[in-house]
N, C-alpha and C positions, 0 to 999 in steps of 0.2 A: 565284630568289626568287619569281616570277610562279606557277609549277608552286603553290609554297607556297600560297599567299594562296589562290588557285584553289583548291587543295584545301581549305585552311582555311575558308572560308565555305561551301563544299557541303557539308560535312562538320557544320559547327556548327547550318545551317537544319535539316538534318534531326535533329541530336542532340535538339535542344530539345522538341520533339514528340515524338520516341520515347522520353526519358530523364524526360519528365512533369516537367519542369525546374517548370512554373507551378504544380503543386500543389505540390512543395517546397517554392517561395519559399513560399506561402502558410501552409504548415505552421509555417515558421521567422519569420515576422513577428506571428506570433499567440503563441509563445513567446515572442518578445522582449519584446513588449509584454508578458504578463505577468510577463517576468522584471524591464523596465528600473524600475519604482515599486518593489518591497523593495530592489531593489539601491540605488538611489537614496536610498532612508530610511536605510540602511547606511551608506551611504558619505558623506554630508554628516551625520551623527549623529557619525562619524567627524571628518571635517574642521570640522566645530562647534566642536572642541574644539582644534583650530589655527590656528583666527577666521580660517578662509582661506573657509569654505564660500559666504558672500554678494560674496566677490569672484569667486568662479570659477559664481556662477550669471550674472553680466553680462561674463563673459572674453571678448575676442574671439576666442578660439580657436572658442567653440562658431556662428560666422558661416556655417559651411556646412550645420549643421540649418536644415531649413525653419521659418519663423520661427514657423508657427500649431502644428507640431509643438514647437516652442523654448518659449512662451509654456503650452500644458499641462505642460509636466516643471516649467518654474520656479517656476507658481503653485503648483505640487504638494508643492514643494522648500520655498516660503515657508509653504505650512503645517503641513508635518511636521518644519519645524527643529528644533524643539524638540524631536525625541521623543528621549529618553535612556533609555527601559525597559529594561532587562535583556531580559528576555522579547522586547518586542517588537522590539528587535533581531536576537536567537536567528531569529526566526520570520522576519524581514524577511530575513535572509543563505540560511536554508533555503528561503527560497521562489523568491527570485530563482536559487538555485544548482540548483535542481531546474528551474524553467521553462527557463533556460539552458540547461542540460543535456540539455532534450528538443527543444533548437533546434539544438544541434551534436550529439545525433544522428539527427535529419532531414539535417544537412547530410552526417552520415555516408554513411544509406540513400543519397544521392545523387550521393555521390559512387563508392560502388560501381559504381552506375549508369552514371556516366559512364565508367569505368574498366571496365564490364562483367564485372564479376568477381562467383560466385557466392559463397557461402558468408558467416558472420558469425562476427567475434571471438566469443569466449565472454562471456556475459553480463557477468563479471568486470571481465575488460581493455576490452569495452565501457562502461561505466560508469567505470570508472577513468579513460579516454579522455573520455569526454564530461565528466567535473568536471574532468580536469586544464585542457582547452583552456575551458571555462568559466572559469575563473580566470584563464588566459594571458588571452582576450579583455579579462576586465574588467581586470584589468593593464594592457594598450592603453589601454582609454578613458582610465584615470588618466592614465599616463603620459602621452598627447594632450593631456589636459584642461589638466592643473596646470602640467606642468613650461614651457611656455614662456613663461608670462605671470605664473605665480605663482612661482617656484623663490626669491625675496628673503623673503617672509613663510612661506615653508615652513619654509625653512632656519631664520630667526630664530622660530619657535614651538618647532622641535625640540629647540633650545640651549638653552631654556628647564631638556631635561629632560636633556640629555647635551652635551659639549663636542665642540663642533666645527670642526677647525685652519683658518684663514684660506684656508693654503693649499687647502684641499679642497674651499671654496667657490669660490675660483677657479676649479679648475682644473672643477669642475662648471659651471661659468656656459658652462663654452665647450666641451663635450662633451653638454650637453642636447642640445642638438636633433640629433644623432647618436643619443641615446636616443630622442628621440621619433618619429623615422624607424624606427631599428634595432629597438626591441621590437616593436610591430604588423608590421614585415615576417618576422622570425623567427617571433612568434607564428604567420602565415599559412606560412609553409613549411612549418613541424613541423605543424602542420594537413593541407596536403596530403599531407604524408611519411607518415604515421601514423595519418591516419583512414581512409584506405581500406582495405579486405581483402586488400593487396598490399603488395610491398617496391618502396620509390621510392628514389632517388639525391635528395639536397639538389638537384643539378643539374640533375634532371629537373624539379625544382617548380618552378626561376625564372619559367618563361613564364607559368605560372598566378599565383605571387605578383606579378608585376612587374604583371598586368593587373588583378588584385582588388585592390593596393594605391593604383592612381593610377586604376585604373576605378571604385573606391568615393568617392574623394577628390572627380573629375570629375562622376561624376555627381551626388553628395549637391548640391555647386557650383550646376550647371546646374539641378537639380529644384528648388530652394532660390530659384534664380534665376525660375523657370518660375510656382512656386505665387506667388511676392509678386508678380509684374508681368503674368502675363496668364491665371492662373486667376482664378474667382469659384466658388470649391466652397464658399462658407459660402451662394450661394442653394440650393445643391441640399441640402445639409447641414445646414443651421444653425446652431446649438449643439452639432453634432458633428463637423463641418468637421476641429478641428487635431487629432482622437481617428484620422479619418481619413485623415488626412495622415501621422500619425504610424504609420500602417498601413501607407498605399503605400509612404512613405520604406524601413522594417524590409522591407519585399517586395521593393525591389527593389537594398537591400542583403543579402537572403538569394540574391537572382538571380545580383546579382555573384560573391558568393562561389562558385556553385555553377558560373558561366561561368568561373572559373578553373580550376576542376577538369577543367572537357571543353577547354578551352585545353590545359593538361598533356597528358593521354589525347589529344588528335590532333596534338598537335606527335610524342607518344612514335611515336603511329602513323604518320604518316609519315616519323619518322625509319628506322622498321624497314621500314618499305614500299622507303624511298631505299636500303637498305642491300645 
């Protein structure tokens, strides 16, 4: 095991600097952020309409965003409840699917990179790639968001328009948080399986999802912990403090994501180096 680890951290110092890991994240935290407000209008214009929206903007689920990042999304959220436009709908799903889209394929570029492999899908399957896992992600956030603290007034709005057997809320109430584990880590394997310009095994991704799923978890945690109790970034900032925050957080969940992928690529390499 020792060989490993030894290897594994030589390995990873140098990645980060040669694979330009820091303009990535940067690239992919600038798309989040323009993608996460349409998406946002979308999706509680959506949940408006199942009077669950103003309960899951104070969910404790959302405890591990940083709170000045937490506090922009929500005032954002309390002004644009209302919007029900047709149109401005259309435009709010288009725009956050197209920002997304150009954050997972920066995570693409990067993850080539990591994987070292030349060449690029065809425009097509690129793109088809970058919306499908667009949609997988925002799938995750739902899924995270609602299902473990809202799953009673979901259930009871839906009935409203369709019948739903007793038994299937049971047996839902006690296989949720299996969903809310199990989608966000599926979505991140078929992520590393599938975006890179190469053929992966499920098996081969685990090491990278197992570390982007409980390494994003930990650190959002710790960062979250970090900014309320011993930063003061609103004297250097001001009035743009949780704009900024809400910045670093996306950068250095684009970091995570992209540290799973050179995870994968050097556990693969020294498995073939050990072989």
């Amino acid at each position: 095991m020792k060989p490993y680890f030894s290897y594994f951290f030589k390995e990873m110092f140098k990645r980060v600097g040669r694979h330009h890991l820091t303009a990535f994240s940067a690239q992919m935290a600038y798309f989040f952020v323009l993608s996460i407000f349409p998406f946002l209008i979308f999706l509680f214009a959506i949940l408006s309409r199942l009077e669950v929206a103003y309960s899951l903007m104070s969910s404790p689920n959302l405890d591990f965003i940083p709170q000045a990042a937490l506090s922009i999304v929500q005032e954002y959220i309390k002004n644009n409840l209302a919007t029900n436009s047709g149109s401005v709908l259309s435009v709010s799903i288009l725009a956050a699917l197209w920002s997304a889209s150009k954050a997972v394929g920066a995570l693409q570029r990067a993850l080539n990179s990591a994987f070292e492999v030349g060449g690029r899908k065809s425009p097509l399957v690129a793109i088809g790639l970058s919306l499908a896992f667009t949609l997988g992600l925002s799938l995750s956030v739902v899924v995270m968001l609602i299902l473990p603290s809202l799953s009673n007034r979901v259930i009871d709005a839906l009935r409203v328009y369709i019948p739903i057997p007793e038994a299937f809320v049971t047996l839902f109430m006690y296989i949720r948080w299996i969903l809310v584990i199990a989608v966000p880590f599926l979505v991140l394997s078929q992520m590393y399986q599938h975006l890179p310009n190469l053929k992966l095994k499920f098996l081969e991704t685990l090491p990278g999802t197992v570390f982007s799923y409980f390494g994003w978890i930990g650190l959002s945690f710790l960062f979250s912990f970090f900014i309320q109790n011993f930063s003061n970034i609103s004297i250097v900032y001001g009035s743009l403090a949780a704009v900024v925050v809400l910045m670093i957080w996306f950068y250095f969940t684009g970091m995570i994501l992209m540290l799973g992928g050179e995870v994968i690529s050097i556990t693969k390499a020294y498995r073939k180096r050990e072989a």
